[in-house]
Structures are given as C-alpha cells and as structure tokens.
VOPA-238417 format. One record per residue (C-alpha): residue number from 1; x, y, z. Coordinates in Angstrom, 3 decimals. Each point is the difference from the previous one (the first is absolute). Example, Ala and Ser with C-alpha at 12.3 -4.5 7.8 and 13.67 -1.06 7.14 Angstrom:
// VOPA-238417
[atom 1, [12.300, -4.500, 7.800]] [atom 2, [1.370, 3.440, -0.660]] 
// end
This chain:
// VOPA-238417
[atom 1, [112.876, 100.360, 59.697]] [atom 2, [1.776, -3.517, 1.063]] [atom 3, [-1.142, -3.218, -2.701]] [atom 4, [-0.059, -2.884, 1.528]] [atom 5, [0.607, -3.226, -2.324]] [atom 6, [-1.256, -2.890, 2.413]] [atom 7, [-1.719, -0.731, 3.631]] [atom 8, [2.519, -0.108, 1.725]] [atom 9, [1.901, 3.322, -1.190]] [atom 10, [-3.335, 1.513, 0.703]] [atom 11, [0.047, -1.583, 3.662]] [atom 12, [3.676, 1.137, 0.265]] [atom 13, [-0.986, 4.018, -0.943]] [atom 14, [-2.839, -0.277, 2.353]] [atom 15, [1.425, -1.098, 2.799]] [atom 16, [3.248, 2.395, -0.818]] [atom 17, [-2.667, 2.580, 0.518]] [atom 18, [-1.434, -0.845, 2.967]] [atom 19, [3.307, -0.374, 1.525]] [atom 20, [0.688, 3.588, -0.833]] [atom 21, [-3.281, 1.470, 1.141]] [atom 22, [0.410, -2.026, 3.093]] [atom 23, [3.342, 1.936, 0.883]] [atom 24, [-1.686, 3.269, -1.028]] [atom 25, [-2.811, -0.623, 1.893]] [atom 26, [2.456, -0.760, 3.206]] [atom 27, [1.972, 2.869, -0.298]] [atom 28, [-3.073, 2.134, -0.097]] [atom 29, [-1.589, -1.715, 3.154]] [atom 30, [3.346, 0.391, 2.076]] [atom 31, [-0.074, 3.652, -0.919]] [atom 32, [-3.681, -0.045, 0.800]] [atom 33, [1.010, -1.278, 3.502]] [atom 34, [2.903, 2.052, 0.749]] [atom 35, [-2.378, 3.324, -1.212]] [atom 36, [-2.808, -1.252, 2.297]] [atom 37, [2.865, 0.018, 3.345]] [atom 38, [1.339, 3.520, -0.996]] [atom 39, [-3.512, 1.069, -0.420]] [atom 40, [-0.675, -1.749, 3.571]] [atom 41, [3.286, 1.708, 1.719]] [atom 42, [-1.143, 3.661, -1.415]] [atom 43, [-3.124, -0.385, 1.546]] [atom 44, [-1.066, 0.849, 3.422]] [atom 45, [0.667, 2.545, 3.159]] [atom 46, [2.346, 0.799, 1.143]] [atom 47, [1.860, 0.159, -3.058]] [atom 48, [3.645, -0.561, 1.258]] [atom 49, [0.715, -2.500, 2.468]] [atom 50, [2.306, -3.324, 0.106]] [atom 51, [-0.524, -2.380, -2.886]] [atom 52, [2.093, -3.100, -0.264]] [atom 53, [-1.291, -0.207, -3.842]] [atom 54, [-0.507, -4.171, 1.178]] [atom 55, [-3.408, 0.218, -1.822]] [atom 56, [2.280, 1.117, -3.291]] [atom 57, [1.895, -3.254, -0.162]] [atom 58, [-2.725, -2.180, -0.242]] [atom 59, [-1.407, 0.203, -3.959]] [atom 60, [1.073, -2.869, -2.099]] [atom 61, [-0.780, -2.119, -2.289]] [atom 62, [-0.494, -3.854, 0.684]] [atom 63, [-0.769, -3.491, -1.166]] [atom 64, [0.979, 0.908, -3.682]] [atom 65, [-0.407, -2.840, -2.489]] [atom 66, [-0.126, 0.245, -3.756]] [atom 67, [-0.379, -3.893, -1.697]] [atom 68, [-1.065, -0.965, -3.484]] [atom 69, [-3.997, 0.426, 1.590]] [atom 70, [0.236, 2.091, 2.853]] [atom 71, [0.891, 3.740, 0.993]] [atom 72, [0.043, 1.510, 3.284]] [atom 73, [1.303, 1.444, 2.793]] [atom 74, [-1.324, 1.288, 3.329]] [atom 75, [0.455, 3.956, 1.154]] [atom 76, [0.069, 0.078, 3.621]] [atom 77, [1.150, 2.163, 3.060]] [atom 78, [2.269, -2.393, 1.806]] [atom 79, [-1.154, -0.536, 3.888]] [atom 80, [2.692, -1.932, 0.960]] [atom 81, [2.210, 1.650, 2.964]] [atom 82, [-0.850, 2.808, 2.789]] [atom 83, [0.974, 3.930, 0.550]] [atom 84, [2.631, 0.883, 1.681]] [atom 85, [-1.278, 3.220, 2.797]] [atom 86, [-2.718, 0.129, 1.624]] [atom 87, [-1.878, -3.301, 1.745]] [atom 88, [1.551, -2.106, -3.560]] [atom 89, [-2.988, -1.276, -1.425]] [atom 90, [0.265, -2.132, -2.862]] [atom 91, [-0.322, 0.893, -3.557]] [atom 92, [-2.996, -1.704, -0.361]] [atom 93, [-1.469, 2.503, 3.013]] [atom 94, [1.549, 3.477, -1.911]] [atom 95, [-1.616, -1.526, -3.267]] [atom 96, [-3.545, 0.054, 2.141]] [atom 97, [0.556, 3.093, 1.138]] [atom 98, [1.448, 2.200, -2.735]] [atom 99, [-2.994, -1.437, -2.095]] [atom 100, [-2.884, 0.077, 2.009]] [atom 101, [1.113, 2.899, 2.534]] [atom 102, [-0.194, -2.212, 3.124]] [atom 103, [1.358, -3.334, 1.127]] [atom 104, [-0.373, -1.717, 3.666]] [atom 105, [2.667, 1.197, 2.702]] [atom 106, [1.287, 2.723, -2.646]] [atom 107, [-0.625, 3.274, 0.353]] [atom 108, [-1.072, 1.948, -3.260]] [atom 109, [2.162, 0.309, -3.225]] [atom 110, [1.000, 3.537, -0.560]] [atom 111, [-0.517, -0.406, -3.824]] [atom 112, [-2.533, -0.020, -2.620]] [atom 113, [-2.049, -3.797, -0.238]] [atom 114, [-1.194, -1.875, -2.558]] [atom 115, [2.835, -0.125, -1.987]] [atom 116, [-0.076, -3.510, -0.788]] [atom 117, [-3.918, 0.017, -0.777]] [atom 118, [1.096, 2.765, -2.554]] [atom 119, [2.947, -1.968, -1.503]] [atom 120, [-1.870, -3.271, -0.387]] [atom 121, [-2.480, 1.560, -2.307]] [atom 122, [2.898, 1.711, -1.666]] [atom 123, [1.501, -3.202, -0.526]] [atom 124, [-2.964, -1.558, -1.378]] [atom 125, [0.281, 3.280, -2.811]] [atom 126, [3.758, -0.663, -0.355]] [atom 127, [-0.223, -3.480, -1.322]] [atom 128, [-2.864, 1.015, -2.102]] [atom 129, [1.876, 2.825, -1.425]] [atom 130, [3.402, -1.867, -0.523]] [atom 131, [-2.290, -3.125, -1.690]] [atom 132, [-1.500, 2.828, -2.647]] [atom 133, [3.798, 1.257, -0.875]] [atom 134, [0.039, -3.880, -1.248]] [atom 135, [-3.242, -1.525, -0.934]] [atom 136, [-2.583, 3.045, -1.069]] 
// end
C-alpha cells in the first residue's frame, strides 16, 4: 500500500496510475482488434482464396494524450488508403464491407462480419478490466 503525505503526491500517484492503466488498456484493445481481423479472415467459404491481409494493417491506436487532468486515446481501424486487386476500393469501402457483409459496387466479403461490432464491445470490457487491475 503507497502513503501519500500531501495533495499533490496523492494527485501525482493517481494520475501515475491512470497513465499505466491507460497503456494496459491500449495494448489490450489493439490485440482486441487484431483478434477480431484474424477471426474475420478465418471465417467464410471458400476457405482458401487470395487475401492481401490489407484489412490486417489497419488496427491502431490514436489521438493518445495523458496531461495532469486528462487520459485518453482513441482505438480505431484506420480507413485511410485503397486495396490493391480487384476494382481498388478504398479502405473506408473494405471496412463497410468486411463489417457489415455488403458495401455498394463490391461484391461480397468472403469472411466472417461483424468483427468490429464484436471488438467494440470488447473494448468497452478491456478498459474496464485494465481500470480494475488499478483502481478496485
């Protein structure tokens, strides 16, 4: 058990552990992410066919700030850029797609969707569960 002698040293060991539960809970929401894509890519029929593993670059971890009153960062699949084969459609398009099983002018993802539904509410139970390793 830390003792604390003043405000501010109490201020200090809080915000120490936030910071720390913060990464924790970042680390578990990019593994979150990049489960949710593998679990995606194992899904669907046929089960062998071309995959440019595109979709599997795009976890990561955004907009991180940790300040004397604020933690936070954003965990987001990055949309930015377009696939390579096929009629290219943009990131943004295979995001739609992989997710919700159809976007327009694409024909159907060979894959399992709803992966990011799932990992959202994951998320939401990693940063609950990395918050309880610190502050139960």
């Amino acid at each position: 058990m830390r003792v604390v002698t003043n405000d501010t040293e109490l201020e200090t060991a809080i915000m120490n552990d936030i910071s720390a539960a913060m990464d924790l809970a970042e680390k578990k929401a990019l593994a979150t992410m990049h489960k949710a894509i593998s679990d995606f890519y194992a899904g669907g029929y046929p089960s062998v066919y071309e995959r440019t593993y595109q979709l599997a670059k795009t976890p990561e971890i955004t907009d991180r700030k940790r300040s004397k009153y604020t933690a936070s960062f954003l965990a987001q699949l990055n949309d930015h850029g377009w696939y390579t084969t096929g009629s290219r459609p943009s990131m943004a398009q295979v995001l739609q797609l992989t997710n919700e099983g159809s976007a327009p002018g694409l024909r159907p993802a060979v894959g399992s969707p709803g992966y990011w539904d799932w990992a959202e509410a994951q998320i939401g139970q990693d940063f609950d569960s990395a918050m309880k390793q610190y502050f139960d």
